[in-house]
N, C-alpha and C positions, 0 to 999 in steps of 0.2 A: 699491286698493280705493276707489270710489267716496267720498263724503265721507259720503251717505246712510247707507251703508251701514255709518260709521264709529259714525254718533251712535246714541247707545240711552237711554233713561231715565236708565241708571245713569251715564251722567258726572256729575251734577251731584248727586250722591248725598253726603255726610256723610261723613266719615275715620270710618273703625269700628276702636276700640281693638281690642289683640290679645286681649285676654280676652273679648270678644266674642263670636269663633267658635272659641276652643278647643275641643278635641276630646280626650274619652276612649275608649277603646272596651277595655272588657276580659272575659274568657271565661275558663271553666277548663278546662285541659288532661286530657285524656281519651285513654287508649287507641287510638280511630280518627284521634287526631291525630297519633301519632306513627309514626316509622319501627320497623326489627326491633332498634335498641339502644337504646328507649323514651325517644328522645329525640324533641322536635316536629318536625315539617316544616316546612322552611324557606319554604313555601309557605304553609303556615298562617302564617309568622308576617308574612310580605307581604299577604297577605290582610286582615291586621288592619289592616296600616301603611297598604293602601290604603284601608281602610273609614274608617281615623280621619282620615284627610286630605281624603279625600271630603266630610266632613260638615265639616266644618274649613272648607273650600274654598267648600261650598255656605252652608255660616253666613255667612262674608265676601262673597262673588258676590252671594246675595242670589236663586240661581238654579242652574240647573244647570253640572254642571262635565264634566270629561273628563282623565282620567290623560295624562300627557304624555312623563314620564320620571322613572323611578328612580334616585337615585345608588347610585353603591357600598354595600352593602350588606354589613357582615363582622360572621359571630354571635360575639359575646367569651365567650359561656359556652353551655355546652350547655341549652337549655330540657325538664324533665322532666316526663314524664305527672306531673298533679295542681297542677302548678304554677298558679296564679291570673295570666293575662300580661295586662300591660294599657298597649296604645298610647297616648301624650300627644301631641296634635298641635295645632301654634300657626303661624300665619304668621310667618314669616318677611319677606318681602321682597313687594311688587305692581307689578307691569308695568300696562302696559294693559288687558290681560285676563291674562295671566298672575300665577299664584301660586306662591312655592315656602314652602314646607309643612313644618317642619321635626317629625318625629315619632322619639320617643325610648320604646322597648320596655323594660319591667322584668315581670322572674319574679316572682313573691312565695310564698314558704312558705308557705302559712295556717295550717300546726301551729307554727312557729318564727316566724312573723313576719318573715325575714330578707326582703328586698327586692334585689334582682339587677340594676342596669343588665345589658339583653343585647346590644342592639344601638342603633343610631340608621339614621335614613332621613332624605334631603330626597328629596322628591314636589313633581315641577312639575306642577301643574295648571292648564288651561286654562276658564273660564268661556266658557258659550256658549248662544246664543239657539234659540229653539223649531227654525230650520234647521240646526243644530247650526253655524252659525259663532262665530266670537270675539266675544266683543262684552264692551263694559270692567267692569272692577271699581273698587268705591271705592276710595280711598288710603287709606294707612294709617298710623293714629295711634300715633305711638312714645312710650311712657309713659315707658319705664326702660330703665336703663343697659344692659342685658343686652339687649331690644328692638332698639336702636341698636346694638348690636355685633352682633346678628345680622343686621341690616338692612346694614351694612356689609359683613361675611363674602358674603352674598349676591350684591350688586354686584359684588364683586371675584371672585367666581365667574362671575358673569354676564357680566366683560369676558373674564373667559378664553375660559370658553365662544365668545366670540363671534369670540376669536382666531384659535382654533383651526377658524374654517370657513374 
């Protein structure tokens, strides 16, 4: 890629803490969300994961983004109509223009209060300019110790991945 084509505004842009562009996104479970043994679709609950990474992604970028890849993906508990589910999503890790997104799903009772980890997702997102190319994202400010371990986890995922082509 040309060098032109490499520079964007956004290089020279300010480390943006991860609280920054955390991301919530949550909904209450209904009926049309679920399958025939009233439990949610596992499509709804992707949906969320990519909605709260999305904005997560676009608070960080500073611009629009673009879904890249899903990791594995396994539900630990069944999510049931009425449930209150509500996606958390924080960066994780930043490339060049690459983001990975780390979003973690919880049920919540709202007659009992009990609160459910269901599942977790990392979502690589890709930021990108009005021609929908790549174009960079700011670095990212590591505050705390749990930040650094996931920024770490990331990288060492990141060289697998990269083994493995």
């Amino acid at each position: 890629m040309p060098a032109e084509r490499r520079k964007s505004s956004k290089t020279n842009r300010r480390p943006k803490a991860v609280l920054e562009s955390a991301s919530d996104v949550a909904d209450l479970m209904f009926p049309t969300d679920a399958n025939m043994h009233g439990t949610v679709f596992g499509g709804r609950v992707l949906q969320m994961v990519d909605k709260a990474a999305t904005v997560c992604a676009m608070r960080h970028a500073g611009g629009p983004v673009v879904t890249v890849a899903m990791e594995r993906v396994e539900f630990l508990v069944p999510i049931r109509v009425g449930s209150f589910l509500i996606a958390e999503a924080r960066v994780n890790h930043v490339g060049r223009s690459s983001m990975e997104i780390g979003v973690e799903v919880y049920a919540e009772d709202l007659v009992n209060g009990v609160r459910q980890h269901t599942n977790s997702c990392l979502v690589t997102m890709v930021a990108v300019d009005p021609n929908g190319r790549p174009t960079t994202v700011p670095p990212l400010l590591l505050e705390s110790r749990d930040e650094k371990d996931r920024w770490t986890a990331a990288e060492a995922r990141r060289r697998s991945r990269r083994k493995a082509v």
